[in-house]
N, C-alpha and C positions, 0 to 999 in steps of 0.2 A: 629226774634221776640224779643232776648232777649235788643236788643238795646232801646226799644217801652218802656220797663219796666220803672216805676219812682219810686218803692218804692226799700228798699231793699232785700223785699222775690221777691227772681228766682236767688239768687248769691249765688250757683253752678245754673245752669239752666242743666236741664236733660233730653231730645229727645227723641225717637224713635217713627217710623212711626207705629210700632206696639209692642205689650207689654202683657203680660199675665193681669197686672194690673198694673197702676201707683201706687199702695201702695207698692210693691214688690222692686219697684225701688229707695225708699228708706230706709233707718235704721238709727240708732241715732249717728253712727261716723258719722254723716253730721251735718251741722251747722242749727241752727236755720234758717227758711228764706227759705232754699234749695227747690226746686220744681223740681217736676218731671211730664211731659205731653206726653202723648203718641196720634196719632188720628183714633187707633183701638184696642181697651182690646176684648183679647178672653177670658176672665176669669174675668170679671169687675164685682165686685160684691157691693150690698148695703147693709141696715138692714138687720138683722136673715138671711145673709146667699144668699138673694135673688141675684140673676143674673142682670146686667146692660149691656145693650148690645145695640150696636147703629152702624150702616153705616159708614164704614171710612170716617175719614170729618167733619162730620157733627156736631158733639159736642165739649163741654170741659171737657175731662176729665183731671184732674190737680191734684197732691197730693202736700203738704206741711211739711214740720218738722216743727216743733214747739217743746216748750221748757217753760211748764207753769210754775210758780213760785207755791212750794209745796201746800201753800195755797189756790190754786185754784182748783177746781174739773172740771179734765177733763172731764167728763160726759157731761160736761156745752157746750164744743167747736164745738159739731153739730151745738146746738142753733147761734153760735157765726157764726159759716161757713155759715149756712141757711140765718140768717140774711144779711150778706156780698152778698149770691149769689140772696136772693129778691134784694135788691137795685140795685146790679148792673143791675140785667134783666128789672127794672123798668126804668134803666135811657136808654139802650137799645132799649126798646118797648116804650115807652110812657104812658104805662098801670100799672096801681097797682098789684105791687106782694104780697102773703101773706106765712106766714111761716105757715104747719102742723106741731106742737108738735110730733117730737121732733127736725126733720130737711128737711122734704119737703117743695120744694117751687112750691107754685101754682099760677098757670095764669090763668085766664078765665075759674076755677074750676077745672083745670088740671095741672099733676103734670109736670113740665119741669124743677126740679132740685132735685138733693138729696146729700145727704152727707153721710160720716162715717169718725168714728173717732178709731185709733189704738194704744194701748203702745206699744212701742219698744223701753226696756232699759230706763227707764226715761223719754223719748220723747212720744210724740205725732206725729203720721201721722196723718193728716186730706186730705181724699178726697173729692173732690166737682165735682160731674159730673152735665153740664149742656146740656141738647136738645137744640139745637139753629137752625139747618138747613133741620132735619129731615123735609120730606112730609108725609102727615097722612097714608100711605100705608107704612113708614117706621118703624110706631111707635106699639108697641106689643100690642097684644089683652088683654080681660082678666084679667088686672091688679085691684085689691082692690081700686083707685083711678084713674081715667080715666089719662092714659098718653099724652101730652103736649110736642110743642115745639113751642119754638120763632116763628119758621117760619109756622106751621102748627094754631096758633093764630091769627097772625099779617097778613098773606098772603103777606112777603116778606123773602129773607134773610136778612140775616144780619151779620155785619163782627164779623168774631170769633176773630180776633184779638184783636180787639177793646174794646172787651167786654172781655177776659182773663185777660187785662191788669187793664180793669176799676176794675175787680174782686179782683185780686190780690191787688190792691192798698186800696179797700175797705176792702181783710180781714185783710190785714196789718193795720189799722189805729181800727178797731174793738177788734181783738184781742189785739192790744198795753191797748186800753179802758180798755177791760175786765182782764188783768192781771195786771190793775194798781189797780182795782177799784172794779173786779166781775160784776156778770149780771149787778147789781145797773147803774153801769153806763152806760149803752146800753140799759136798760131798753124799755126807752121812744119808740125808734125806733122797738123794740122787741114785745113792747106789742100794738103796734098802727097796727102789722102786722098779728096779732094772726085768723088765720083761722078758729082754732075749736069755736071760743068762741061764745056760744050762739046755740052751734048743738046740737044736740043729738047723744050720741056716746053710747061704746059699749066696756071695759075695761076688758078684759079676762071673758068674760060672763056675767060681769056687766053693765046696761044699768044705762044712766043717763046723765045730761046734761054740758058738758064744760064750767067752769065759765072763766077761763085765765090762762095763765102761769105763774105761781109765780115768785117771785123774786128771789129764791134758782134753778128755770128750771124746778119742778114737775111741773105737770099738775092736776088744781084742779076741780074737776069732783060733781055734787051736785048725790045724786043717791037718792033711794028711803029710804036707811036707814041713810044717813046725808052725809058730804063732803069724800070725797076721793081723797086723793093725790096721783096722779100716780109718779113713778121714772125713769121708764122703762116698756116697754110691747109693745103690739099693738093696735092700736087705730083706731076702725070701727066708720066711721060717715055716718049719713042721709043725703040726699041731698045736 
């Protein structure tokens, strides 16, 4: 795999056929760039805690170190990862991917990628797990957002290889963007992929409608008593 790579996150490159979690496999005595992949977490976790759990094989899950410059707000680099992991399952699939505020990526109304993002000592882990080979009998019941994979959309596989690497070289090139420049500069690509905008959602009890992601990353919600800027939380949407 690690020969495939063209950018230069995956230098250290870090394996294992199984893994409690690729977040675990890294910490900040590693360099910017480092990656860690494993192709079965028993302990994969996403948002508030939630459980990520997939079929040996079938997915990406991939963590990153990272190394933001002070000035930037890691809070930002789900949005950053999200973005990186639509495009690449867009040029994958053939199909439009769109990002959920604050780091779901959805395909054909379902989710088939997530992100989370960790401090550790200064650094940044970012994980990106994506669905890409699961069959619909693989994928968990139940979920707040109907779950999704490449191949349970598309009705083919598709090479995981291919698309780790394309991954990787898009969050390389995205985050270089956003630590030169902040959202401002990924903007464009960010907000043409915006999922919630225009739903009606549902803000820790608060109903009201998604106008867009701003350009600081809150999410700005219109409700019945005037605008609300989300930061962080969970975000119920209608149809």
């Amino acid at each position: 795999m690690q020969p495939l790579l063209q950018g230069r996150f995956g230098r250290p490159y870090l394996y294992l056929d199984r893994c409690e979690t690729t977040q675990r496999m890294l910490d900040a005595a590693q360099p910017e760039g480092a990656v860690a992949l494993c192709e079965e977490q028993t302990a994969g976790r996403g948002r508030l805690g939630r459980r990520w759990e997939a079929p040996a094989g079938t997915s990406i899950l991939v963590s990153v170190v990272l190394r933001p410059p002070r000035e930037r707000k890691p809070a930002e680099l789900p949005l950053v990862g999200g973005m990186a992991a639509a495009i690449a399952v867009e040029r994958a699939t053939g199909l439009a991917a769109q990002l959920k505020w604050p780091n779901d990526v959805m395909l054909d109304r379902r989710k088939v990628a997530g992100g989370i993002a960790e401090l550790k000592d200064g650094a940044v882990v970012l994980g990106i797990g994506i669905n890409v080979n699961q069959r619909p009998g693989d994928l968990p019941d139940g979920t707040k957002a109907p779950a999704g994979s490449l191949r349970s959309v598309t009705g083919r596989e598709h090479d995981r290889a291919a698309l780790l690497v394309d991954l990787l070289l898009e969050l390389e090139q995205r985050y270089e963007a956003w630590r030169d420049g902040g959202l401002d500069a990924v903007y464009e690509d960010l907000g043409a992929r915006d999922f919630l905008r225009g739903r009606r959602v549902t803000v820790d009890g608060v109903e009201g409608t998604a106008q867009r992601i701003e350009r600081d990353g809150r999410l700005l919600v219109e409700t019945a008593s005037g605008p609300l800027l989300v930061e962080s939380g969970e975000v119920y949407y209608r149809g």
